[in-house]
C-alpha positions in Angstrom: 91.3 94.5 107.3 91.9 90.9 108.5 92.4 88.3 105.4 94.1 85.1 105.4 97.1 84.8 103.9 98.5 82.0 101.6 102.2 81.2 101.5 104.7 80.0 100.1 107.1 76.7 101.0 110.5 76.7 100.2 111.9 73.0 99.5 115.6 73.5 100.5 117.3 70.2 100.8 117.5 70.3 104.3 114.0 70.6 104.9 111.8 68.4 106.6 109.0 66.2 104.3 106.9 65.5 107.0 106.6 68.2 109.7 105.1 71.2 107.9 102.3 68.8 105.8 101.6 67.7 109.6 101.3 71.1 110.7 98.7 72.0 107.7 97.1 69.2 108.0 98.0 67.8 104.6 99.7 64.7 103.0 103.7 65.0 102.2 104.7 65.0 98.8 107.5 63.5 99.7 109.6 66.6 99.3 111.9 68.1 101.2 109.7 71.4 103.0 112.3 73.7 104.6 110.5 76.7 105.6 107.0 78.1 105.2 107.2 81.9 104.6 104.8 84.8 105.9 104.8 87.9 104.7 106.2 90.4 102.2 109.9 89.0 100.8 109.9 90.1 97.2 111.3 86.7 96.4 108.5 84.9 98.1 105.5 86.7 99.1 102.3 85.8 100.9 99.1 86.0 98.6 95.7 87.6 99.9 92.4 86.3 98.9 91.9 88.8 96.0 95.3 87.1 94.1 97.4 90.4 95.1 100.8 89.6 97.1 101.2 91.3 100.0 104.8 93.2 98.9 102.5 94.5 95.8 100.1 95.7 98.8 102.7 97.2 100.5 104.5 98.9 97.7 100.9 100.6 96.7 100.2 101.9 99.5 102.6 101.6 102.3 101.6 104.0 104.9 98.0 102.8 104.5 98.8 99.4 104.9 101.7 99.9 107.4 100.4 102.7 109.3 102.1 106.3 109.2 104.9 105.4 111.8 106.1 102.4 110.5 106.0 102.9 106.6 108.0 106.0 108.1 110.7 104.3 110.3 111.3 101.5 107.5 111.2 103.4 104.3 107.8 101.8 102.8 109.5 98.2 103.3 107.5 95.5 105.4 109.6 95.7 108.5 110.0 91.4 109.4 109.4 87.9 107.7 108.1 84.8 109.7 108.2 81.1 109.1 107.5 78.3 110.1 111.3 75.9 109.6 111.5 72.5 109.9 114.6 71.3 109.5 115.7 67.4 109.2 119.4 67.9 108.4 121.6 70.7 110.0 121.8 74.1 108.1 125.2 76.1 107.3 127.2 77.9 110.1 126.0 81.2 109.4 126.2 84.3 110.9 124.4 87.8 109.8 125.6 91.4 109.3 124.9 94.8 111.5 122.5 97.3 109.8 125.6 99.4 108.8 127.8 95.9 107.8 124.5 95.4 105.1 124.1 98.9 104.0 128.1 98.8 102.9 128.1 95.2 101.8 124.9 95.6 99.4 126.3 99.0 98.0 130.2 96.7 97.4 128.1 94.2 95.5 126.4 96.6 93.6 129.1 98.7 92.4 131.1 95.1 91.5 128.4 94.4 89.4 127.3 91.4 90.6 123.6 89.9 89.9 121.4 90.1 92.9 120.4 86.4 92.6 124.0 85.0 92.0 124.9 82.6 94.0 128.4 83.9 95.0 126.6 87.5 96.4 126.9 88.3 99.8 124.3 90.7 100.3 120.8 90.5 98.8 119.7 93.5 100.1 120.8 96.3 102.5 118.7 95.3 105.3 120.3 93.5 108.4 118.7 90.0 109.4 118.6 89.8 113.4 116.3 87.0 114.3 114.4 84.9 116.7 113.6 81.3 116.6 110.6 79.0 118.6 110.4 75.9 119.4 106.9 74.3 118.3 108.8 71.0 119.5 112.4 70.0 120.8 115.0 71.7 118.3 118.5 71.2 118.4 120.6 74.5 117.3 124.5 75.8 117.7 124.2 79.2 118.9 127.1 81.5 119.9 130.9 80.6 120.9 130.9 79.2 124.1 132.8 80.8 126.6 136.5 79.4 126.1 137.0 77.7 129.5 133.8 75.2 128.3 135.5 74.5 125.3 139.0 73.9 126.1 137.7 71.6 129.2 135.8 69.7 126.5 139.0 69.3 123.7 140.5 68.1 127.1 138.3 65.9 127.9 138.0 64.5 123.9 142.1 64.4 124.0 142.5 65.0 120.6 146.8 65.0 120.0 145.7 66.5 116.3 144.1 69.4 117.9 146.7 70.6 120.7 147.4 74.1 118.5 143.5 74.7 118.4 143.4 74.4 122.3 146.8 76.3 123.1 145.2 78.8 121.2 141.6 79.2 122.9 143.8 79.0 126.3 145.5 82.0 125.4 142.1 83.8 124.5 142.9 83.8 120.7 139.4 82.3 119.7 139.4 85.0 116.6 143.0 83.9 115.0 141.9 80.4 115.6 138.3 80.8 114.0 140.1 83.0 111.0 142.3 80.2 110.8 141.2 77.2 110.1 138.0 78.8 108.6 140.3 79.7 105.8 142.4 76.6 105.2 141.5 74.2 102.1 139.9 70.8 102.9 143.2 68.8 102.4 144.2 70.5 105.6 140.9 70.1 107.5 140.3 66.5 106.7 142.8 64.9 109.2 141.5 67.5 111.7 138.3 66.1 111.3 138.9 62.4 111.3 140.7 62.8 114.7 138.1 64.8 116.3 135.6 61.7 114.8 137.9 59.2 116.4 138.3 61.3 119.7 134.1 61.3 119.6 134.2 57.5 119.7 136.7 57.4 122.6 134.6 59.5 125.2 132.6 58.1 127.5 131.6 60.6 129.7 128.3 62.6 130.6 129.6 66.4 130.8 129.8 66.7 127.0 127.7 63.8 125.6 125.6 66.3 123.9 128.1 67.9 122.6 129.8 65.2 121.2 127.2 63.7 119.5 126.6 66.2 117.6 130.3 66.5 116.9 130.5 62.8 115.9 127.5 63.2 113.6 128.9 66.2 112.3 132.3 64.5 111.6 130.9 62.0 109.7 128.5 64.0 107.2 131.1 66.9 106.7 134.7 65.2 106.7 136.9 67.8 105.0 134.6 70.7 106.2 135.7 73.5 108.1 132.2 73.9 110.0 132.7 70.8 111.9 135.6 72.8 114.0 133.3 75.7 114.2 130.5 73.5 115.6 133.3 72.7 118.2 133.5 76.3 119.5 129.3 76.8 119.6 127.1 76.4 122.5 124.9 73.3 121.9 121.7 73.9 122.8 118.6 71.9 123.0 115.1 73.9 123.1 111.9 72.6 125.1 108.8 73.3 123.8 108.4 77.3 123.3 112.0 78.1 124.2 113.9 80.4 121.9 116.9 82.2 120.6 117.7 85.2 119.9 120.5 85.8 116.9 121.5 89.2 116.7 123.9 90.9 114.5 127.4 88.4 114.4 126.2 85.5 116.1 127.6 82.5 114.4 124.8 79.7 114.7 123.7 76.7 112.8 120.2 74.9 113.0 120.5 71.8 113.7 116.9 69.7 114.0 113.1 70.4 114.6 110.7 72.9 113.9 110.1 76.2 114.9 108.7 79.6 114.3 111.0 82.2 112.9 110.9 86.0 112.9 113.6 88.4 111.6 113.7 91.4 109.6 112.6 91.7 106.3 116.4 90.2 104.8 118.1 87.2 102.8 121.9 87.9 103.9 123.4 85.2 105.1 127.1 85.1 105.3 127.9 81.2 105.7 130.9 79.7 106.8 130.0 75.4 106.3 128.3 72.9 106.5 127.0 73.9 102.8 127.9 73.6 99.2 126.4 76.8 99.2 128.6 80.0 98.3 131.0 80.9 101.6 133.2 84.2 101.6 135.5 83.7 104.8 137.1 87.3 104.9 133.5 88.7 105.0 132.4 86.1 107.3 134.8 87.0 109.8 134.2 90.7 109.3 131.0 90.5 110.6 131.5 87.9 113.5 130.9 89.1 117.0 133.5 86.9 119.0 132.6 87.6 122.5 131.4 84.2 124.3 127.7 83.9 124.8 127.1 82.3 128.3 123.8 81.5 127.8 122.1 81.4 124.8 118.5 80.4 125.6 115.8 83.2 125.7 112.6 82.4 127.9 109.4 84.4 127.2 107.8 86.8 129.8 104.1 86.4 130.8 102.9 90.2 130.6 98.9 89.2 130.3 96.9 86.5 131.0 97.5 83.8 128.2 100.1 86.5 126.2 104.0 85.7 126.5 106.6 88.2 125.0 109.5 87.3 123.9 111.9 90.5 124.3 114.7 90.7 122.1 115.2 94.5 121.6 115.0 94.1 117.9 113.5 97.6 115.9 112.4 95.2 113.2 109.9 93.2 115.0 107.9 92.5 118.4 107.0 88.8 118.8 103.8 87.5 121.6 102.9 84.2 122.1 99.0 84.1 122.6 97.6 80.2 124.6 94.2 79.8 124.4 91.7 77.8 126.2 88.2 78.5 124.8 88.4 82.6 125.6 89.0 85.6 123.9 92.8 87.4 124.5 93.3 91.3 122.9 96.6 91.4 121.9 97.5 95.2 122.0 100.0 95.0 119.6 100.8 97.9 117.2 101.7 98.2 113.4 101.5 95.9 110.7 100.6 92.3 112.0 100.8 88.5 110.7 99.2 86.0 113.2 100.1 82.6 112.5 98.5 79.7 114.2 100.5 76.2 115.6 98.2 74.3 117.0 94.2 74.3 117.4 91.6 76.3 116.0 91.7 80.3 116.8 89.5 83.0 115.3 91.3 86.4 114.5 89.9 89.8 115.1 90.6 93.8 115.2 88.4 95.8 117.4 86.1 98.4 115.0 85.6 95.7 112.7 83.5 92.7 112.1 86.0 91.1 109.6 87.2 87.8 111.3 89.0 84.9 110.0 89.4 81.3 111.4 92.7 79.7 111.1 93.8 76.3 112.3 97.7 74.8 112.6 100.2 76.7 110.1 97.5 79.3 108.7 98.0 82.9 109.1 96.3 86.1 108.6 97.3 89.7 108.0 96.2 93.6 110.0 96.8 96.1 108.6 98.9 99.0 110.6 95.8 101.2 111.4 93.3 98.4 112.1 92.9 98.9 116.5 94.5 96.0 118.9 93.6 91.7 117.1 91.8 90.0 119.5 91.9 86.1 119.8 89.8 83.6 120.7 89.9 79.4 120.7 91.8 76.8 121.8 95.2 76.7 120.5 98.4 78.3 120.4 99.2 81.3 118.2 101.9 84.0 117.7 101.3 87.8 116.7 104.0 89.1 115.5 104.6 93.1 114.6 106.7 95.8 114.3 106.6 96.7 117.9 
């Protein structure tokens, strides 16, 4: 079974209107479009060609459309969900829970009573949402705390009098009492703290942080009484080439910032957010599922582990994610399990060895294999990514 799949687009406000109707090939609407979604999410799944979604697919029939070993090891659920995001405004410091942080948080909400889709729930579900995202052109993201020499060099170098008790604290390693703190005080309180690091922005004229202070000053500006902006402070700021990528595992506090990419994470909607949003934010929970060890270096660079196939190794149970360039050839991809092969750029034709099916897919399509079909093979020009659950 290879069939095309059609999918969903979610218009969050912080979505891009031009990049994924350039990706399909279509004209905007003039909408915000946030995220294209492939797979099986109960709240927005991808639709095969006989009208069926694939989480009704799934739910039928899960260890014929999984395979044995993964409808096994996940319980009958799809095991990952991938998009395409393009995003023209940043998107809330988040962070997401540990597989046993979800399971406790989802079984709290439940027993409170709360409505799975209200907007002030923390967990949607009992999965946990590690993640990796691609850049399908320059994307600008804040991923991890940066170690805490970086950042108290850089509030020296910004000379900020209003934040002197932020960086006595990060000198003395206290980066969670300092997070916890002003994560939790009202917006009376984090206004001034704002406007002076927006003034301090405009006083620097150096090169070490010029990134980083961009951002900050943009930041400052959009988001005056907002917590996030001192978050953003204590982030790594990273900028992605072309095909570079992060990897957010359980606890990382990150925030999209600009571009599009391809996204893969388990099969989950928690998100824990801390600002940059008028979205719901919980600050206790927040901070009791932050990991607060410094990340050094956040980028992740795929491996080359076949002609024209890059893997991108994050460890994750939930998913296995291979980048596939063609040139005019055919690639086997030997990947196992339930498959979605989604296409960014050119024209590739999708295959399983022992069958004849095929489909041809162009920039943003995707297509479906099932668990038990044999290894997809590839063939085009283009670039595509085959993503499974190992």
């Amino acid at each position: 079974m290879v069939v095309r799949l059609s999918n969903t687009v979610r218009d969050y406000a912080w979505g891009s209107p031009t990049a994924i109707p350039a990706l399909l090939g279509v004209e905007p609407d003039g909408k915000p479009q946030a995220e294209l979604w492939m797979g099986a999410h109960e709240s927005a799944p991808s639709v095969l060609a006989s009208g069926e979604s694939l989480y009704d697919l799934v739910s039928s029939a899960p260890a014929e459309v999984l395979g044995d070993e993964t409808a096994e090891r996940f319980d009958g659920r799809f095991p990952f969900l991938a998009k395409i995001l393009a995003a023209a405004q940043p998107l809330s410091i988040q962070a997401h829970p540990s597989p046993e942080q979800a399971v406790d948080g989802y079984r709290r909400d439940e027993e409170a009573g709360i409505p799975r889709d209200a907007a002030d729930r923390n967990y949607k579900d009992s999965w946990p949402k590690p993640e990796i995202l691609i850049a399908v052109e320059p994307f600008d993201a804040l991923v991890g705390f940066r170690p805490l020499d970086r950042t108290v060099a850089l509030l020296d170098a910004l000379g900020a009098p209003a934040l002197e008790e932020l960086t006595a604290a990060l000198r003395d390693g206290k980066l969670r009492e300092a997070f916890t703190d002003f994560m939790g005080s009202d917006r009376d309180s984090i206004r001034p703290l704002v406007a002076a690091l927006a003034e301090a922005c405009e006083r620097y004229t150096g090169q070490e942080f010029a990134l980083e202070v961009e951002t900050l000053a943009r930041l400052a500006v959009d988001f005056p009484d907002d917590p996030g902006v001192l978050a953003a402070l204590l982030l790594n700021r990273v900028r992605l080439e072309r095909f570079e990528s992060v990897y957010l595992p359980a606890g990382n506090v990150h925030a999209y910032l600009r571009g599009t990419g391809f996204e893969v994470m388990a099969n989950s909607d928690n998100v824990l957010r801390g600002g940059l949003t008028s979205k719901h934010i919980d600050v206790p929970e927040l901070v009791s599922v932050v990991d607060f060890e410094p990340l050094a270096d956040p980028v992740l660079h795929g491996v080359a582990v076949a002609p024209g196939v890059t893997a991108y190794e994050t460890g994750s149970p939930y998913f296995a994610v291979r980048r596939v360039d063609l040139t005019g050839g055919a690639v086997v991809v030997p990947a196992e399990g339930a498959r979605i092969v989604a296409v960014v750029d050119g024209d590739v034709t999708v295959g399983a060895e022992g069958t004849d099916e095929t489909e041809a897919l162009s920039g943003g399509q995707s297509a479906f294999l099932r668990g038990p079909e044999g290894p997809c093979s590839l063939r085009g020009s283009g670039t595509a990514f085959v993503v499974s659950a190992r």
